[in-house]
N, C-alpha and C positions, 0 to 999 in steps of 0.2 A: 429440621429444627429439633433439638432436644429438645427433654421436657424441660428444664429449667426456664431457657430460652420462652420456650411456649410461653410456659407463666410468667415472668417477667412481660412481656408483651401485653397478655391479657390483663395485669396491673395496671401498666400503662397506658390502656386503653380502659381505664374506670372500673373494672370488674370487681367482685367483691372479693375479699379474701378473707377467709371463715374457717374459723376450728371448731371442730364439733367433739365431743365424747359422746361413748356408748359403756352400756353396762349390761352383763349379763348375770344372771344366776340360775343356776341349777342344783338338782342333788347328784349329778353326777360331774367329776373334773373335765372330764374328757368330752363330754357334751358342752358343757363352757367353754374350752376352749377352740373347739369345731366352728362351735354355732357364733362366733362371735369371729371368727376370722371367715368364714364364708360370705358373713354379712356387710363386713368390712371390702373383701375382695368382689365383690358386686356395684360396690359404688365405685370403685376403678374400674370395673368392667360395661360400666355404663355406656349404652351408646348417645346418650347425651351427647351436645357438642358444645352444651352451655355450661359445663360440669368438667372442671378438670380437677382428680386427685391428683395431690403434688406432696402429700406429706403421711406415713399410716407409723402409729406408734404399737404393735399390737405383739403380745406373745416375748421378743425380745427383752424389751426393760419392764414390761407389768406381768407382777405373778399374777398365776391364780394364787386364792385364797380361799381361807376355810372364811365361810360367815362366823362372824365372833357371837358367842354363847347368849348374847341376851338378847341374839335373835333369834337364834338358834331353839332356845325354850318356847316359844310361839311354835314350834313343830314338833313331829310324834317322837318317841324316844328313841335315839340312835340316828334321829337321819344328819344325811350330812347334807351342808350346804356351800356352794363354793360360788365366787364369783372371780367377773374380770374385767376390768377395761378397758378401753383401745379408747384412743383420740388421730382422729383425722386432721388436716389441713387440705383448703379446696379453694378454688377460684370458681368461682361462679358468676357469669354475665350481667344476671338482675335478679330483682329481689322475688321475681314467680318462678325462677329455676331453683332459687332457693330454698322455696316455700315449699316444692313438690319435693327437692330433697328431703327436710324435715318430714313431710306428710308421708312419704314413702316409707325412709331411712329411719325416722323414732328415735334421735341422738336423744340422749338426756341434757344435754348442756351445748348452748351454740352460743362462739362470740365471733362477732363482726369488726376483724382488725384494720379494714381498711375499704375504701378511701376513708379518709378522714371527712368529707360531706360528700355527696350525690345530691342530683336532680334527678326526679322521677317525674315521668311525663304522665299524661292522664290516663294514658291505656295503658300502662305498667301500673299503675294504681290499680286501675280496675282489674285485669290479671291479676295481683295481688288479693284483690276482696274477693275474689270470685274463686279463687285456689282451689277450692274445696274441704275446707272446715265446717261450712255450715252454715247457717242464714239467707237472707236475700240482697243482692246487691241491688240496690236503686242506681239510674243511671241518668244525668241531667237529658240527657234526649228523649226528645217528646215524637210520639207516633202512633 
């Protein structure tokens, strides 16, 4: 099965399908554009099975860039600042493979293009509170 195939499937069997961006900066260009395509090519190297890349926009249609100067003045004089960045496209099963992407991965920006509604059952809930951000999750069971 191709990957198109794959993801088309995994659509149709409710999965989510989600674009994320990322952004880097640095004072060096070439570090920008390393560390942001390394990071990018890690989440297709995922051995997740709940995690499929199907989409990486990174390096071909987005330059790097020089940070514009009136940020550039908040740092010492002469430095340079560049940034870049890549937007992915993903299917992902539920919303705790999601979660751990984010938590892992650190996009700046995540939209959720599909399904247009879900049901989520009460252990994908809980999986969900319990991801790993922080707090305590209460749980209706008594013991």
């Amino acid at each position: 099965m191709d990957l198109n195939d794959e993801v088309a499937k995994c659509k149709k069997n409710g999965w989510l399908d989600v674009w994320m961006a990322f952004e880097t900066v640095a004072i060096n260009k070439e570090t920008v554009e390393n560390a942001l395509k390394i990071h990018i090519e890690k989440i297709g190297k995922s051995k997740n099975k709940d995690v499929i890349l199907y989409e990486k926009n990174i390096g071909e249609n987005l330059i790097v860039k020089e940070v514009p100067d009136h940020i550039k003045k908040k740092m010492p004089e002469n430095a340079e600042l560049w940034s870049q960045v890549a937007n992915v496209k993903i299917v992902v099963k539920d919303m705790f493979s999601l979660m751990n992407i984010i938590i892992v991965y650190g996009p700046s920006a995540v939209e959720i293009h599909g399904p247009n509604s879900r049901t989520m059952k009460l252990d994908e809930m809980q999986n969900v509170a319990s991801a790993g951000v922080g707090g305590v999750v209460i749980s209706s069971e008594r013991g």
